[in-house]
GUNUVEX-785064 format. One record per residue (C-alpha): residue number from 1; x, y, z. Coordinates in steps of 0.05 Angstrom, whole numbers, plus 32768, in hexadecimal, padded with zeros to 4 digits. Layout:
<NUM,<X,Y,Z>>;
...
***
This chain:
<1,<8825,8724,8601>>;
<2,<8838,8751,863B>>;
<3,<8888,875B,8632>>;
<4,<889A,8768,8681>>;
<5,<88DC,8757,869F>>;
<6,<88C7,8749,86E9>>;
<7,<88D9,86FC,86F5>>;
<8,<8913,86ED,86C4>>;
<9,<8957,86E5,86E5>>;
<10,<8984,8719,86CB>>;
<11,<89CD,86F8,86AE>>;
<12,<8A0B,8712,86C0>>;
<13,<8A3B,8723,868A>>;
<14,<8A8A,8742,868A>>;
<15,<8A86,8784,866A>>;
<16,<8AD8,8781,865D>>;
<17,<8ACC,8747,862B>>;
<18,<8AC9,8747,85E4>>;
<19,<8A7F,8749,85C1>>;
<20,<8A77,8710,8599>>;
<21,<8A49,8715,855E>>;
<22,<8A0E,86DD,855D>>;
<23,<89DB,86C8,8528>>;
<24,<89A1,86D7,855D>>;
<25,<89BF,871C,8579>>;
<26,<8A02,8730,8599>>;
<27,<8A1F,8702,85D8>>;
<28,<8A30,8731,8611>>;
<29,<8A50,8704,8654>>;
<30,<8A1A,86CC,8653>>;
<31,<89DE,86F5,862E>>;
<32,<89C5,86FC,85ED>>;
<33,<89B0,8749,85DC>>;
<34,<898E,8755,859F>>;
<35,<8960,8715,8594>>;
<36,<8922,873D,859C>>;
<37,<8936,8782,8579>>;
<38,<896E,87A3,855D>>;
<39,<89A1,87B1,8595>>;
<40,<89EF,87C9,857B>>;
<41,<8A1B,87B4,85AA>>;
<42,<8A63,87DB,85B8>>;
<43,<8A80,8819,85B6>>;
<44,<8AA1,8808,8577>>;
<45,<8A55,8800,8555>>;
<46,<8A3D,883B,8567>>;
<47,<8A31,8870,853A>>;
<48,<8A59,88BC,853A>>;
<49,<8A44,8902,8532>>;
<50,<8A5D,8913,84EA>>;
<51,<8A78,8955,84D6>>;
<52,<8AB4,8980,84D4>>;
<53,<8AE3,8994,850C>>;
<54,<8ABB,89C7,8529>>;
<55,<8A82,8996,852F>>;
<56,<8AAB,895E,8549>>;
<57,<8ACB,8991,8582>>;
<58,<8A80,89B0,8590>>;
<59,<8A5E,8961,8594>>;
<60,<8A99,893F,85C0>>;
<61,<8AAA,8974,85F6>>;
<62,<8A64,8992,85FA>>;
<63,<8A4E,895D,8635>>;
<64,<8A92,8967,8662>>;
<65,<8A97,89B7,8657>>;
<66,<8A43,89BC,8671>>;
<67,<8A55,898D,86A6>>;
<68,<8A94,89B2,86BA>>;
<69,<8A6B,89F9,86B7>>;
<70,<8A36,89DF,86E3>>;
<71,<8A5F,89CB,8718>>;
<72,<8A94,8A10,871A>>;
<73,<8A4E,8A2D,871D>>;
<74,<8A36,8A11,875A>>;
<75,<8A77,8A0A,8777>>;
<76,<8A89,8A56,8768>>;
<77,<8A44,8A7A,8765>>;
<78,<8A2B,8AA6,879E>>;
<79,<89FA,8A96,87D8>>;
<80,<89CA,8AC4,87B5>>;
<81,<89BF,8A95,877E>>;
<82,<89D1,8A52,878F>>;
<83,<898E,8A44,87A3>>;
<84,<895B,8A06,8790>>;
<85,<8941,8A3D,875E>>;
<86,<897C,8A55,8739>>;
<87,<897C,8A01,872D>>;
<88,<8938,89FE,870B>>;
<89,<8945,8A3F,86E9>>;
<90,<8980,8A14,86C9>>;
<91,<8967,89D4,86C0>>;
<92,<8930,89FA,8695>>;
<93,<895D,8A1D,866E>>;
<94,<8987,89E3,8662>>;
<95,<894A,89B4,8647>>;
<96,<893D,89ED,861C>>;
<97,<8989,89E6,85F8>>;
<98,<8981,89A6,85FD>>;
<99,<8941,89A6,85D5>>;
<100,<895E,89D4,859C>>;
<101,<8994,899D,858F>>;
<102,<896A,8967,858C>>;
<103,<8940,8993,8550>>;
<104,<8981,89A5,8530>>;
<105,<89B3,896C,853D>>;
<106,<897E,8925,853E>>;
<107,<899D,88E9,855E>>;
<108,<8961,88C5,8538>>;
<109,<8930,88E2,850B>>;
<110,<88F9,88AB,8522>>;
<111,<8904,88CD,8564>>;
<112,<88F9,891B,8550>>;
<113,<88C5,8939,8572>>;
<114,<887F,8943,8565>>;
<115,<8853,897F,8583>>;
<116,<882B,8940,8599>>;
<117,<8863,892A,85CB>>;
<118,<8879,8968,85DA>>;
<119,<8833,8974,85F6>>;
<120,<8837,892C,861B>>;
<121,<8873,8938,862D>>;
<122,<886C,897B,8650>>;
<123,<8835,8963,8675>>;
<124,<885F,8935,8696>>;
<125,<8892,896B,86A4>>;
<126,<885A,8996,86C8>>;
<127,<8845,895E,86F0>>;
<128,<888A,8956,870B>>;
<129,<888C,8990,8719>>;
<130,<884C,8997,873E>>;
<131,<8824,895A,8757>>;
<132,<8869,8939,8763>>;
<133,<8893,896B,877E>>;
<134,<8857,8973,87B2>>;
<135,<8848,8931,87C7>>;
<136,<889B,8923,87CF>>;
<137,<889C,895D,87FD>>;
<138,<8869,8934,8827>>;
<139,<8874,88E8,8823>>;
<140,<88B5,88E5,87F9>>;
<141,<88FB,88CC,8814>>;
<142,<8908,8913,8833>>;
<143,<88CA,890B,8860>>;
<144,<88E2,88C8,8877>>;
<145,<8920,88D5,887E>>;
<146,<8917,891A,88A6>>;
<147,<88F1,88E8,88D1>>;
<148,<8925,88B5,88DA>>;
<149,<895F,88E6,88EE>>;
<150,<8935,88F1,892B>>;
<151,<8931,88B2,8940>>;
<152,<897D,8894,892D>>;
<153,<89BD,88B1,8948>>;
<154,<89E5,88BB,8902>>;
<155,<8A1E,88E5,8926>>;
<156,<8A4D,88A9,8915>>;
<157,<8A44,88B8,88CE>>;
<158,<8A4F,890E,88D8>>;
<159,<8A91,88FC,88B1>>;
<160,<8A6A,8901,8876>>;
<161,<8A5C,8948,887A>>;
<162,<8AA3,8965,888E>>;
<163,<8AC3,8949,883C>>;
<164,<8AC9,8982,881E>>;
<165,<8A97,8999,87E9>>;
<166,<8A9D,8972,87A7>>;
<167,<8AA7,8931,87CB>>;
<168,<8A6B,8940,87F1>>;
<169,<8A45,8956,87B4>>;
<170,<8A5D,8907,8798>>;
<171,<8A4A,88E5,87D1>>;
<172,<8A04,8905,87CC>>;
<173,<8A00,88EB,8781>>;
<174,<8A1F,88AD,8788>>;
<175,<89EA,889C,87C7>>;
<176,<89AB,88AE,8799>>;
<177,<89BC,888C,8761>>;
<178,<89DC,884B,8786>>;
<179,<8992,883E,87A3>>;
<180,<896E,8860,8762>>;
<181,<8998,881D,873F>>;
<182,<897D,87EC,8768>>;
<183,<8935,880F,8771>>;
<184,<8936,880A,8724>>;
<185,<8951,87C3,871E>>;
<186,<8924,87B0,874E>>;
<187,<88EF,87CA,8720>>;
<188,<8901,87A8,86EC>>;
<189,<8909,875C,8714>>;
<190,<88BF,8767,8737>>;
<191,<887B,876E,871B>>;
<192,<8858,8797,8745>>;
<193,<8891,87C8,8740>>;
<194,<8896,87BE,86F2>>;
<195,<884D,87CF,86F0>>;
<196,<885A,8819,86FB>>;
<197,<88A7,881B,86E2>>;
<198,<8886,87FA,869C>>;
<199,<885D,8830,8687>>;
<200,<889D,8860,867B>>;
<201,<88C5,882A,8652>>;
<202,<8882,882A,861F>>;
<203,<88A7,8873,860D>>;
<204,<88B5,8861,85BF>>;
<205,<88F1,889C,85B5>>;
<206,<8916,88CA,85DB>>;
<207,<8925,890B,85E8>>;
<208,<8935,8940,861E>>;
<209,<88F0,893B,8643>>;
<210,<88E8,88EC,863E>>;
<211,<8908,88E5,8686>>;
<212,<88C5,88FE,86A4>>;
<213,<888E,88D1,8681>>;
<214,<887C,889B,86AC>>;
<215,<8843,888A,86DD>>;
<216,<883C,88B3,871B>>;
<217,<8854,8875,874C>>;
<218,<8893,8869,8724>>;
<219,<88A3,88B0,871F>>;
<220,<88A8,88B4,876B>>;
<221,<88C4,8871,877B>>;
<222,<88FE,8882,874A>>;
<223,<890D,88C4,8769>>;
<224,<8916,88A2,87B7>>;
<225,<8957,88AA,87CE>>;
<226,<8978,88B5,8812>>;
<227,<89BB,88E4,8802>>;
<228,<8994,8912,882C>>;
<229,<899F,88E4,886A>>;
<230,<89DA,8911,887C>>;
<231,<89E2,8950,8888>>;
<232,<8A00,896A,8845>>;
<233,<8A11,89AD,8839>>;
<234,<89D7,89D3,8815>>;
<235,<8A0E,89E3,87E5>>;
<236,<8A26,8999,87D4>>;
<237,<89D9,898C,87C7>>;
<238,<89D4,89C0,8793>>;
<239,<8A1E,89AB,8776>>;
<240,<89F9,895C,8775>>;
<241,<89C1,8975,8754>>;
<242,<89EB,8992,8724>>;
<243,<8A19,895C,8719>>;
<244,<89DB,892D,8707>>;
<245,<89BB,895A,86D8>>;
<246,<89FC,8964,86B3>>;
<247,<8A01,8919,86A1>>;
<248,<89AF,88FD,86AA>>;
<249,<899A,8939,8679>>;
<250,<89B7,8911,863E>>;
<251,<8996,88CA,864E>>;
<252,<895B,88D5,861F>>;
<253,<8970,890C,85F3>>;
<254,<896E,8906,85A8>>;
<255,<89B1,891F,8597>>;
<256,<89F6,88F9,858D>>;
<257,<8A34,890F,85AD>>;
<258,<8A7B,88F4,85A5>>;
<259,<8A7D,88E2,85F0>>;
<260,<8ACC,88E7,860C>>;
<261,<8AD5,8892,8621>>;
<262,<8AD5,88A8,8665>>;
<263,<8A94,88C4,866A>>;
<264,<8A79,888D,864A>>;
<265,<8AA2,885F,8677>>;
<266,<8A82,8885,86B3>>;
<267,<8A3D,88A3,86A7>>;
<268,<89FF,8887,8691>>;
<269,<89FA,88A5,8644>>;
<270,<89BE,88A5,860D>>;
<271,<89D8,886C,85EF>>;
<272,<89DF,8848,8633>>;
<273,<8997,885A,8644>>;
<274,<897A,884B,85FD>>;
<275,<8995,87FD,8607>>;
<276,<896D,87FC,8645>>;
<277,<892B,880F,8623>>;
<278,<8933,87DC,85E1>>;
<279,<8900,87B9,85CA>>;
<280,<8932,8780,85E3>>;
<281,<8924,875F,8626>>;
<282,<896C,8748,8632>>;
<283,<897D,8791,8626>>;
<284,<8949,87AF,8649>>;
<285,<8964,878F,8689>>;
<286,<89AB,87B8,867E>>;
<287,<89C0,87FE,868D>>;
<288,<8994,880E,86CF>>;
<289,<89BD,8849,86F3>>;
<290,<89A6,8892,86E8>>;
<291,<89F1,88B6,86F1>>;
<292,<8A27,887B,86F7>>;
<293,<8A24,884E,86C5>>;
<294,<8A69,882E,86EE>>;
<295,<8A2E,8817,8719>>;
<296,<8A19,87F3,86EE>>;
<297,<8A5C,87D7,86D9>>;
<298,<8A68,87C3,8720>>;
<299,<8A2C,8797,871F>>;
<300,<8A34,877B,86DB>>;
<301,<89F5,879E,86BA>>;
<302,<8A13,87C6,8689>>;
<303,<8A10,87C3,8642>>;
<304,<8A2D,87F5,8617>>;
<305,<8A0A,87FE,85DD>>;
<306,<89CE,8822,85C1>>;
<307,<8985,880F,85A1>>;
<308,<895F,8841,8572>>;
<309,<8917,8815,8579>>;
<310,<88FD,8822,85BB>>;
<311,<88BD,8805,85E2>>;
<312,<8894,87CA,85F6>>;
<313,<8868,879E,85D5>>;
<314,<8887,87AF,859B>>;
<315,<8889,87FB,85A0>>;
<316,<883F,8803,85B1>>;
<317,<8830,8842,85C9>>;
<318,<880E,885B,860E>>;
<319,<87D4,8896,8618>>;
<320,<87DE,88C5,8650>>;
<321,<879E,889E,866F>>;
<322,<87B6,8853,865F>>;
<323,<87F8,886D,8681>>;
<324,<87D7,888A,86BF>>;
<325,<87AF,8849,86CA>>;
<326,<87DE,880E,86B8>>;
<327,<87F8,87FA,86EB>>;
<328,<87B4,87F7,870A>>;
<329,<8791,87D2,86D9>>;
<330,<87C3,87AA,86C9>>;
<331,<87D1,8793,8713>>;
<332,<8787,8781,8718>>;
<333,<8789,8759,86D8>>;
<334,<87C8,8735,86F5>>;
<335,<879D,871F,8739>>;
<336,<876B,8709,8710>>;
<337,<8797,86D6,86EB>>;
<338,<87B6,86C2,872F>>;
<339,<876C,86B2,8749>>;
<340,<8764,8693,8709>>;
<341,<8799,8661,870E>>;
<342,<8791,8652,875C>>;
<343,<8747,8644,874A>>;
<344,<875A,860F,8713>>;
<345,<8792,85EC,873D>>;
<346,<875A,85E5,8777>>;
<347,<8728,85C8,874A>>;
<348,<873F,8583,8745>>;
<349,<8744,8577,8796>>;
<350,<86FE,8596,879F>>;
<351,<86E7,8562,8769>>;
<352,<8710,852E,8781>>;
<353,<86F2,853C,87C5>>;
<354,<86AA,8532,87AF>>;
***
């Protein structure tokens, strides 16, 4: 059976209130997570990185202190080299760390990497950084939005642009992943965007490259945003970009940090982002925000927790060419039922007719 999520209302729940334990998975608000696969639920549950001191220091202040660096480096560094590609340069460099932690320091065993999806894995990378990049350049939210600040007067919102830098930088953040929230709840609540969004929650581990798996369509629906309505300062972009990838480069790693309770309180973490990809539906419907997991808060979607078995149909895996042509196929199979039915409820009034 298809496991989909497009069609089922999603349940509100109080995040402050205590998680009660049930026979048939752990009550959250007015849900049940855990029914369908294992799902721990609470902060409390969750597993810590074991060691001495050193290790302890190294594994809880390593997320704040790169976060912290990357934004005195934007904020401070020249003009020479606060450019779009000092950023890559970084971002690079950074996935590379990353990577070398998650071989050293495993979250999961079941989730250390093969040369097999290293290989997927990078292809995915490339095409982001190709096809994608290329195609956003031409039909993405920058093209229509250079388009509709010539045809709107936005001067009434110049305010924007005279905060100073960091708040600027926040604003351009917040924006993105406010809309990236409901673009990817909205994924998840209708099926012909769950066609496309469904092919990157058939990912059955994580690590530091898992982010760009996914069919072409969803890849570029998810990145739409419209912080670049205003007039930002190039600068505040850069600090943005910076201030994302310094809290979404941990949502699929393979490692385990100590995370301080306000980071986890605020940002989207692995643990967050592995509840949202259970094998659980009721989970699966949890967690959607990139950045802000207070987003998510705010709209009573959040579940703190974390899953280790990931997937659909339980944890079936996806070829590069299945995952390319999915959402097609499956689409088509889907009008075909529809006919399908239509034909059999018309069948008796033709006969009856006769």
């Amino acid at each position: 059976m298809t496991y989909h999520a497009a069609g089922r209302p999603l349940a509100s729940h109080g995040q402050g209130q205590k998680h009660g334990e049930d026979m048939n998975g752990t009550r959250v608000g007015n849900r049940l997570i855990g029914t369908q696969a294992p799902v721990t639920v609470g902060w409390e549950n969750i597993g810590r990185v074991e060691g001495g001191p050193v290790k302890q220091f190294v594994f809880t202040w390593f997320q704040p202190a790169l976060l912290f660096a990357l934004i005195a480096f934007w904020y401070y560094a020249p003009h020479s080299i606060a450019k779009a590609s000092t950023a890559v340069g970084i971002g690079i460099g950074i996935k590379v760390l990353m990577l070398g932690l998650e071989w050293a320091f495993p979250r999961y065993d079941s989730w250390r990497i093969t040369w097999k999806e290293l290989v997927v894995d990078l292809f995915y990378v490339s095409l982001g950084y190709t096809f994608l990049k290329m195609v956003e350049n031409h039909i993405g939210s920058d093209a229509v939005i250079e388009h509709l600040q010539h045809g709107f007067d936005w001067s009434k919102l110049s305010w924007f642009t005279s905060l100073p830098l960091l708040p600027q930088a926040f604003l351009i953040l917040f924006i993105f992943d406010f809309g990236q929230y409901w673009m990817h709840r909205g994924m998840h609540n209708w099926y012909p965007l769950w066609l496309p969004h469904s092919v990157h929650h058939y990912i059955t581990q994580f690590n530091i490259n898992k982010g760009a798996v996914g069919n072409p369509i969803e890849l570029f629906l998810i990145g739409l945003g419209i912080g670049g309505m205003f007039d930002f300062l190039p600068r505040a972009a850069l600090l943005a970009g910076a201030l994302g990838m310094g809290v979404g480069i941990y949502q699929h790693i393979n490692v385990r940090f100590n995370s301080p309770r306000w980071w986890r309180f605020l940002f989207n973490t692995t643990e967050h982002h592995s509840v949202h990809h259970s094998q659980d539906f009721e989970a699966s419907r949890s967690n959607f925000s990139n950045t802000f997991i207070f987003i998510d808060r705010m709209f009573g979607t959040c579940v703190d927790g974390e899953a280790e078995l990931l997937g659909l149909n339980g944890g079936r895996r996806m070829s590069i060419p299945e995952q390319m042509t999915f959402p097609f196929t499956e689409g088509w199979k889907a009008i075909k039922r529809r006919r399908r039915r239509r034909a059999r409820r018309s069948a008796p009034v033709m006969v009856a007719a006769e």
